[in-house]
C-alpha positions in Angstrom: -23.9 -1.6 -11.7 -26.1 0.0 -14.3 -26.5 -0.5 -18.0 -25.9 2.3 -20.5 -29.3 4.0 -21.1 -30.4 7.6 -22.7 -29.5 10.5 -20.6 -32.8 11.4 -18.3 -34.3 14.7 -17.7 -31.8 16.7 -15.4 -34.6 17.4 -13.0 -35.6 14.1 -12.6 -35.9 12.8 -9.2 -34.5 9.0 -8.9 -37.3 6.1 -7.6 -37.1 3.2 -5.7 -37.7 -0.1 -6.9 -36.5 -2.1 -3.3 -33.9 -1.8 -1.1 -30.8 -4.2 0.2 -29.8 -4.7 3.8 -26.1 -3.4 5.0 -25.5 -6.7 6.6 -22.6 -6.2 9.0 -21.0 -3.4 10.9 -21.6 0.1 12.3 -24.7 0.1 10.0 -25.8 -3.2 9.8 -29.4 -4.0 9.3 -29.4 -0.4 7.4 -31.7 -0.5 4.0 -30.0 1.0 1.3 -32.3 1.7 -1.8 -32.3 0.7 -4.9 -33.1 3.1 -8.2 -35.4 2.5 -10.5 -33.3 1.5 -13.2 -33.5 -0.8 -16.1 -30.5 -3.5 -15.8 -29.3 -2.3 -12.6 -28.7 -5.7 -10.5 -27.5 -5.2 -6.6 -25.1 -7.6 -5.4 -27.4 -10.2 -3.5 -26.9 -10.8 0.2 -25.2 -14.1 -0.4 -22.5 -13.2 -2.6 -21.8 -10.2 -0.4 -21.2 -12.0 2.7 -18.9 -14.1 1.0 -17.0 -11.6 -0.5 -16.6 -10.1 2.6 -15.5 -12.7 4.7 -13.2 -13.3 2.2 -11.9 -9.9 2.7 -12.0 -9.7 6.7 -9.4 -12.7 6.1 -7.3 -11.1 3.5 -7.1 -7.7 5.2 -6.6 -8.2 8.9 -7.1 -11.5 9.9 -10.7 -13.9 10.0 -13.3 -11.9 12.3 -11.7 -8.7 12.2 -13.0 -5.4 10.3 -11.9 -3.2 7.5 -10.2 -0.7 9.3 -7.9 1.4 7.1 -9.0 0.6 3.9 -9.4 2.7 0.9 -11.9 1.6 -1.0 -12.9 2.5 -5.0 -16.5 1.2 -5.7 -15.5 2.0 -9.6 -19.5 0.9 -11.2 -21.5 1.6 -7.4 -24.8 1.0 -9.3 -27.1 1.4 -5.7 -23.7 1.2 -3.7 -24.7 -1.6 -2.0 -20.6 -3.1 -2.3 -18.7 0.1 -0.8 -21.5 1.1 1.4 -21.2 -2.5 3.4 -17.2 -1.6 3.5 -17.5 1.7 4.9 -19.9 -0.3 7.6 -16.9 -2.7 8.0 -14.8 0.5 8.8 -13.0 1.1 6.0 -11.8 4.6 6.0 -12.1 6.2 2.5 -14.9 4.8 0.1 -15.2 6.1 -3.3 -18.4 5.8 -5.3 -18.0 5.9 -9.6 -21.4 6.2 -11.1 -22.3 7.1 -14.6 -26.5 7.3 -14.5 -27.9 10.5 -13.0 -30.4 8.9 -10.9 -28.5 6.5 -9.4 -26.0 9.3 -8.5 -28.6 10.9 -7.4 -29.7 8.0 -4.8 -26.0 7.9 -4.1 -26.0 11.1 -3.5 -29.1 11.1 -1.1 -27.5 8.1 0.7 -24.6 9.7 1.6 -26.1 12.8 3.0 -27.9 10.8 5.1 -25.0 8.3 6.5 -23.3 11.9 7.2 -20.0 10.1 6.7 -17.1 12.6 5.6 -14.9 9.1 4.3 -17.7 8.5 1.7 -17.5 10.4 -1.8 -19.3 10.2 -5.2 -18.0 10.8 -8.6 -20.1 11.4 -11.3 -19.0 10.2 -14.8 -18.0 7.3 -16.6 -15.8 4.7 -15.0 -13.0 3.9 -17.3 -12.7 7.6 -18.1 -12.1 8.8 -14.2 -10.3 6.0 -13.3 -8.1 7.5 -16.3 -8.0 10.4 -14.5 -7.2 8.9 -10.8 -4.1 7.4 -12.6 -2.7 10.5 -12.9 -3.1 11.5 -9.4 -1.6 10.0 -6.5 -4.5 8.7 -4.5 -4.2 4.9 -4.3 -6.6 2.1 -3.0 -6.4 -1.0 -0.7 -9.7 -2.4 -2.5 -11.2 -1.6 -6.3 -14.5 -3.1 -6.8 -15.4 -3.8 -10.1 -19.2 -4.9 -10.9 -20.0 -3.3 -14.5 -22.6 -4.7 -16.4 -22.7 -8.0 -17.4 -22.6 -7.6 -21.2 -20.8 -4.2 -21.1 -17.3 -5.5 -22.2 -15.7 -3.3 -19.4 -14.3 -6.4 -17.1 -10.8 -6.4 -18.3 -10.7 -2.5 -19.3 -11.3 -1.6 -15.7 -9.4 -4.3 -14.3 -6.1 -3.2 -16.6 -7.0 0.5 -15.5 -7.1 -0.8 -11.2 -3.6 -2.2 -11.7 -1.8 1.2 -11.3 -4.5 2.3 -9.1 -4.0 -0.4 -6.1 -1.7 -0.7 -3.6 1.3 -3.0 -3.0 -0.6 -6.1 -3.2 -4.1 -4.5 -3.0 -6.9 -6.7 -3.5 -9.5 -6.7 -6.7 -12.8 -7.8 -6.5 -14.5 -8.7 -10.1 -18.2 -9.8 -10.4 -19.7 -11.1 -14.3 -21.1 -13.9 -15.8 -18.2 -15.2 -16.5 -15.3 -16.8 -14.9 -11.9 -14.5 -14.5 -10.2 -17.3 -16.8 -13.0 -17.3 -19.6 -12.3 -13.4 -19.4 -8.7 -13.8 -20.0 -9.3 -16.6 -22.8 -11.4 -14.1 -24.9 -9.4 -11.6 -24.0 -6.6 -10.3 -27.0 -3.1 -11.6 -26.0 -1.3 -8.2 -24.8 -4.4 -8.1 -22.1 -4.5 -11.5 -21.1 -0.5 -11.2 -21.0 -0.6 -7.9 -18.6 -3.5 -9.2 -16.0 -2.5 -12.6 -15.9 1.0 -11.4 -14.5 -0.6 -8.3 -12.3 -3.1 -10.4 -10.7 -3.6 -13.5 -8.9 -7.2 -15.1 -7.8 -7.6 -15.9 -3.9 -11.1 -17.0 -4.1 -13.8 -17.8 -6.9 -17.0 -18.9 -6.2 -20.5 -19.2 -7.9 -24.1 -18.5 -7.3 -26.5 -19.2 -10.0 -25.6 -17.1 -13.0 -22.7 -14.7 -10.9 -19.0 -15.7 -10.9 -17.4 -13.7 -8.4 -14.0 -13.5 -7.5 -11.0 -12.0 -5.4 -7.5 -11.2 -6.8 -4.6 -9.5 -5.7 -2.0 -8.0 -7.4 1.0 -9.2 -7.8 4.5 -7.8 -6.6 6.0 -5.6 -8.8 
């Protein structure tokens, strides 16, 4: 997850400022690092583990992998979230990513997982997940973790509906609870999430409200 920021030099090359750990799976203990960029905030090791035991559960049973899933990591920031999937096996991972040197870490970081199931997309989110609409290509698992004060919860989260699969699971990190995000937001959106989606699990650590939904038969 990055903030919006000036575009950088093209020829830039992307820094480090730290790393976080793959915890689990056919990379586990892998650092992945993190770009040097103002605002971007990795998911920390805690909330990740819970997220994906909560998805191990969901998916295929408790202690089993991610095998099969298609996975869109729609704001991958340092790709921390959909890099610890593809670990778990899922089998398709899709990186969004708006900020050049964080696609360009991305970028780096895929090259050198030599993983044909992992693929970046430059751009904006909302826009190419616009553009996936259009398409056929749907996903098990959409990951949304934009930043905090960006607005773009619900936008993306209306935009995943089409986008998952029969009862696909969506995974929404803020500052906020999912049900102070419906409450602020306008009544045709609260209307059209509150029927698509409904929350699994919610937890909290310190300031991050994270939270797992599904969507909702059709």
């Amino acid at each position: 997850m990055t903030k919006p920021s000036h575009p950088r030099e093209p020829n830039k090359l992307a820094r480090a400022q730290g790393s976080v750990r793959i915890i689990a799976g056919r990379w586990r203990s892998r650092q992945v690092a993190v770009p040097a960029i103002e605002g971007l905030r990795p998911t920390p090791d805690r909330v990740r583990q819970t997220l994906f035991d909560w998805l191990q559960h969901f998916w295929a049973g408790q202690g089993q992998d991610l095998s099969g899933m298609r996975v869109l990591d729609a704001f991958a920031g340092s790709g921390a979230l959909g890099f610890e999937a593809a670990s778990r096996g899922a089998s398709h991972v899709s990186f969004l990513e708006q900020h050049p040197l964080a696609s360009q870490m991305l970028a780096r970081h895929i090259a050198s997982f030599q993983a044909a199931h992992l693929q970046l997309i430059s751009g904006h989110a909302l826009r190419i997940m616009e553009r996936l609409n259009r398409g056929v290509e749907r996903f098990d698992l959409v990951l949304l973790d934009p930043p905090f004060a960006s607005q773009l919860h619900l936008p993306a989260a209306q935009l995943a509906i089409p986008l998952l699969s029969e009862a696909g699971l969506l995974y929404v990190e803020s500052d906020q609870s999912w049900d102070e995000h419906l409450r602020m937001a306008n009544e045709p959106a609260r209307e059209l999430l509150t029927h698509a989606f409904m929350v699994l699990r919610q937890a909290k650590a310190g300031s991050v409200h994270y939270h797992l939904l599904q969507k909702n038969s059709a």
